[in-house]
C-alpha positions, -999 to 999 in steps of 0.1 A, spaced: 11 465 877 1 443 844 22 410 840 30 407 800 23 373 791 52 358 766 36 354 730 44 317 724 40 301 690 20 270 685 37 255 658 72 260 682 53 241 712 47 211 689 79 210 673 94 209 707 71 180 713 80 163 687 114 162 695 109 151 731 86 125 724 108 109 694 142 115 714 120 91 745 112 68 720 151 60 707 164 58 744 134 32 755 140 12 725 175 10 728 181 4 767 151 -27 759 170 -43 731 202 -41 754 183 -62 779 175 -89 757 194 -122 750 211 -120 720 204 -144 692 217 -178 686 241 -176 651 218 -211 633 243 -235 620 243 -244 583 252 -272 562 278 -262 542 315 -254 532 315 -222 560 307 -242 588 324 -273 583 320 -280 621 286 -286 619 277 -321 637 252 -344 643 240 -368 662 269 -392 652 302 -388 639 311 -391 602 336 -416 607 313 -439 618 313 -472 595 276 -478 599 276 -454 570 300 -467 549 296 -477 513 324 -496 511 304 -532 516 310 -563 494 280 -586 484 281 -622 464 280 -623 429 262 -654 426 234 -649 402 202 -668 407 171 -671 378 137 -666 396 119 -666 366 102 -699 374 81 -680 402 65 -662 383 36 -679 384 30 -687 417 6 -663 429 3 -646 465 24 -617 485 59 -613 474 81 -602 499 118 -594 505 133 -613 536 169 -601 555 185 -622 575 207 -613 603 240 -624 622 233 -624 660 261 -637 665 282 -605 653 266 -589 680 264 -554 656 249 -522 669 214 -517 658 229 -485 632 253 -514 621 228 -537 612 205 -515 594 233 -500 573 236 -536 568 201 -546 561 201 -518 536 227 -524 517 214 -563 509 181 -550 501 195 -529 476 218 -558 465 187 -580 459 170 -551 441 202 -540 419 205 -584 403 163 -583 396 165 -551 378 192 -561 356 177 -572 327 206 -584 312 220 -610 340 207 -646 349 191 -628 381 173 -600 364 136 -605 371 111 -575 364 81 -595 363 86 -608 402 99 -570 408 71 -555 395 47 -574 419 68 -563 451 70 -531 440 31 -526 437 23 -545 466 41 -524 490 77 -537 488 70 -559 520 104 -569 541 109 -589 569 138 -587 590 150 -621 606 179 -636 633 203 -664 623 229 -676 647 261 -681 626 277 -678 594 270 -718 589 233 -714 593 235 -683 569 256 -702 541 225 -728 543 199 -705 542 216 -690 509 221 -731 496 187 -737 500 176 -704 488 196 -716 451 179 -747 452 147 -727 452 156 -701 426 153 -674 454 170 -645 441 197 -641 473 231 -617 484 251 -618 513 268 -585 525 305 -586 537 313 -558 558 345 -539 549 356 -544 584 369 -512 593 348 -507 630 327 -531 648 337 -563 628 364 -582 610 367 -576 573 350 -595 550 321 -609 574 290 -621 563 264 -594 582 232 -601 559 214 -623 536 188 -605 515 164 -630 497 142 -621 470 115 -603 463 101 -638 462 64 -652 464 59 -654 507 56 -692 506 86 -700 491 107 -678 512 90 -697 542 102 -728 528 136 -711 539 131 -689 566 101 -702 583 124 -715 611 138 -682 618 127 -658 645 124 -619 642 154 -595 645 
């Protein structure tokens, strides 16, 4: 007796194969990707996640605006001349016991003052010659302690009497302090040696 041996197509046999091999590939694929973590949503700056945070709070006044300064203007004009680094000096309250956020909001805000009366051109304190020498020089600041409010007033005083371009900040009182404290003196840009005449005394913040 003679077996008949089916007459299989070769194009069905790889079609078939095809299939299987495709149909393995979907079901590996997708019982992997149900394995995996699922990724974290990235939160965005904007108006459609407005409780994105970080790491402090909006409320908090060390980033207020709403700080006063003097309005004393001072004409530094007659340094001009005297040659040597020119520097920026600020000069804090220890006695207000700030955070350190606190006092560089501070700190920033009278170097600004400072910088805001010596570009005014058209006020007693505008000063672009002396500004223009910080400026390229590297806009050197020191930061420095002061006690009390007394000491500060002084230090401002003698500051006048030197033609020492000068603003003190007064916080707006809303947090850490009372309203209307004196936080920082900025002082100049001014040649170095002169501002030692004034802060020399004066350790580092």
């Amino acid at each position: 007796m003679v077996l008949s041996t089916p007459n299989f197509n070769v194009s069905h046999l790889l079609a078939v194969g095809g299939i299987s091999l495709a149909t393995g590939c979907f079901l590996g694929a997708m019982l992997t990707s149900a394995s995996l973590p699922k990724p974290k949503a990235r939160a965005t700056r904007d108006a459609a996640h407005p409780s994105f945070s970080d790491s402090y709070s909006s409320s908090d006044e060390e980033y207020s605006d709403e700080e006063s300064e003097d309005e004393v203007e001072i004409n530094s004009k007659s340094l001009n001349e005297i040659p040597g680094e020119v520097r920026m000096a600020l000069v804090v309250r220890t006695d207000l016991r700030m955070g350190k956020g606190k006092a560089a909001a501070q700190c920033a805000h009278a170097a600004v003052g400072c910088y805001r009366k010596m570009t005014n051109v058209n006020a007693e304190s505008g000063n672009l010659v002396l500004l223009n020498r910080w400026l390229k020089a590297g806009q050197a600041k020191i930061t420095l302690q002061c006690p009390h409010e007394d000491e500060m007033e002084l230090l401002f005083a003698k500051a006048m009497s030197l033609n020492v371009n000068a603003t003190i900040i007064h916080d707006a009182g809303r947090t850490q302090i009372a309203a209307g404290s004196a936080t920082v003196l900025g002082l100049g840009p001014a040649p170095r040696s002169v501002l030692d005449e004034i802060t020399g005394g004066l350790k580092l913040y």
